[in-house]
C-alpha positions in Angstrom: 31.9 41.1 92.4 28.7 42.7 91.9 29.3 45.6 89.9 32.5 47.3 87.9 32.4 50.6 86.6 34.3 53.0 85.0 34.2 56.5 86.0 32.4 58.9 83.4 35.2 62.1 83.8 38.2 59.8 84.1 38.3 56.9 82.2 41.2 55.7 83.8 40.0 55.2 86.8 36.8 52.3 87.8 34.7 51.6 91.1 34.4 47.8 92.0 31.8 46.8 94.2 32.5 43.1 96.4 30.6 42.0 99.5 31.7 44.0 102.2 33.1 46.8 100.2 33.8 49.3 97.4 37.6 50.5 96.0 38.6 52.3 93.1 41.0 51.9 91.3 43.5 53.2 88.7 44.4 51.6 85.5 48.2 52.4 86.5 48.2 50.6 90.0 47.7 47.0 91.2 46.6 48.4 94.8 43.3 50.4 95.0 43.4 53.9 95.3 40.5 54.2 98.2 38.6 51.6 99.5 35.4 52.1 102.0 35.0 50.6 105.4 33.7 47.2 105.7 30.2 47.5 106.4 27.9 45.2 108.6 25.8 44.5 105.8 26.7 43.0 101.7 27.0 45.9 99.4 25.0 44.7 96.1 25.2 47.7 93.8 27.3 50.8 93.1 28.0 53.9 90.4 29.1 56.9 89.3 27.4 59.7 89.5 26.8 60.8 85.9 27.6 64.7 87.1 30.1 64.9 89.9 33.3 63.1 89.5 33.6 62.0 92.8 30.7 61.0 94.0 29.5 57.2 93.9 26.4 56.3 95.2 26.6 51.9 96.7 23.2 49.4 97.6 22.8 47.4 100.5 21.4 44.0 101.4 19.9 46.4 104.9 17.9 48.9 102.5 20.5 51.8 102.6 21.9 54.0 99.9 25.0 55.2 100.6 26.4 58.5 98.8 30.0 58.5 99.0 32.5 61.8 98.0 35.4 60.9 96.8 36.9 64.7 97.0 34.9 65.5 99.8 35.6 62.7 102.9 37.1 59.5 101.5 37.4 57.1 104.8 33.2 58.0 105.4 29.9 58.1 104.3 29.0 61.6 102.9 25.6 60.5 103.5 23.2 57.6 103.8 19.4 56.8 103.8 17.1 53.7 103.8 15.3 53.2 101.0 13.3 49.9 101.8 13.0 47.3 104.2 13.7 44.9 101.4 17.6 44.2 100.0 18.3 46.9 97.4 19.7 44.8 94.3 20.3 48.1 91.8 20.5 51.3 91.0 21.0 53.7 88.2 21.0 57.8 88.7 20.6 60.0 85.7 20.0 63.8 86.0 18.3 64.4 89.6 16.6 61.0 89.3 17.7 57.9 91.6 15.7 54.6 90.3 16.7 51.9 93.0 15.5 48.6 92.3 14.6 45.8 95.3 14.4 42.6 96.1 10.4 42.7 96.4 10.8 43.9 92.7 10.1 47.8 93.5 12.0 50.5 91.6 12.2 53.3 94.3 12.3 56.7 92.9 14.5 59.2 94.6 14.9 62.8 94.1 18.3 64.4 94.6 19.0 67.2 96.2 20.8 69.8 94.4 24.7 69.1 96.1 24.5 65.7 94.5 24.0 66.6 90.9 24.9 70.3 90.6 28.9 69.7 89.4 29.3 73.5 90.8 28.7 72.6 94.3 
């Protein structure tokens, strides 16, 4: 497990992040409520977004951010970019900001675009 979160809007329910994959869950069930594809490549990292209830953003040992939507598309990728050539090993997102951190020890700072922080959208 490499990271565990609850979700900001609904405390009840928390994103897990393993090697190949990321499920949320509910405090009321023993099966997870979604759970992404396996991918090709370790996931390392995950959160919330601190503005949009669905949306979870997940690191990978390839260099790619993925943004997931939870309301939005829930068996794919909403979208995904690479960051680096090195392994992302963290990230944290607070207002438009993305800070991704990598295994070469660079904090990459990413700018959102508005769909991914605007709760209106």
């Amino acid at each position: 497990m490499y990271a565990l979160q609850r979700n900001p809007f609904q405390l009840k329910y928390f994103l897990s992040v393993g090697d190949w994959c990321a499920k949320i869950w509910s405090e009321e069930l023993r099966q997870p409520i979604m759970q992404t594809r396996y991918h090709h490549s370790y996931l390392t990292d995950g959160c919330w977004s601190p503005q949009r209830c669905g949306l979870f953003y997940l690191t990978r040992m390839d260099g790619f951010l993925d943004v997931w939507d939870f309301f939005y598309r829930q068996n794919e990728v909403a979208y995904s970019v690479k960051v680096s050539d090195a392994v992302l090993t963290s990230i944290n997102v607070q207002n438009q900001m993305a800070s991704i951190g990598d295994s070469d020890g660079t904090v990459h700072m990413i700018q959102l675009c508005r769909a991914l922080y605007d709760p209106t959208l």
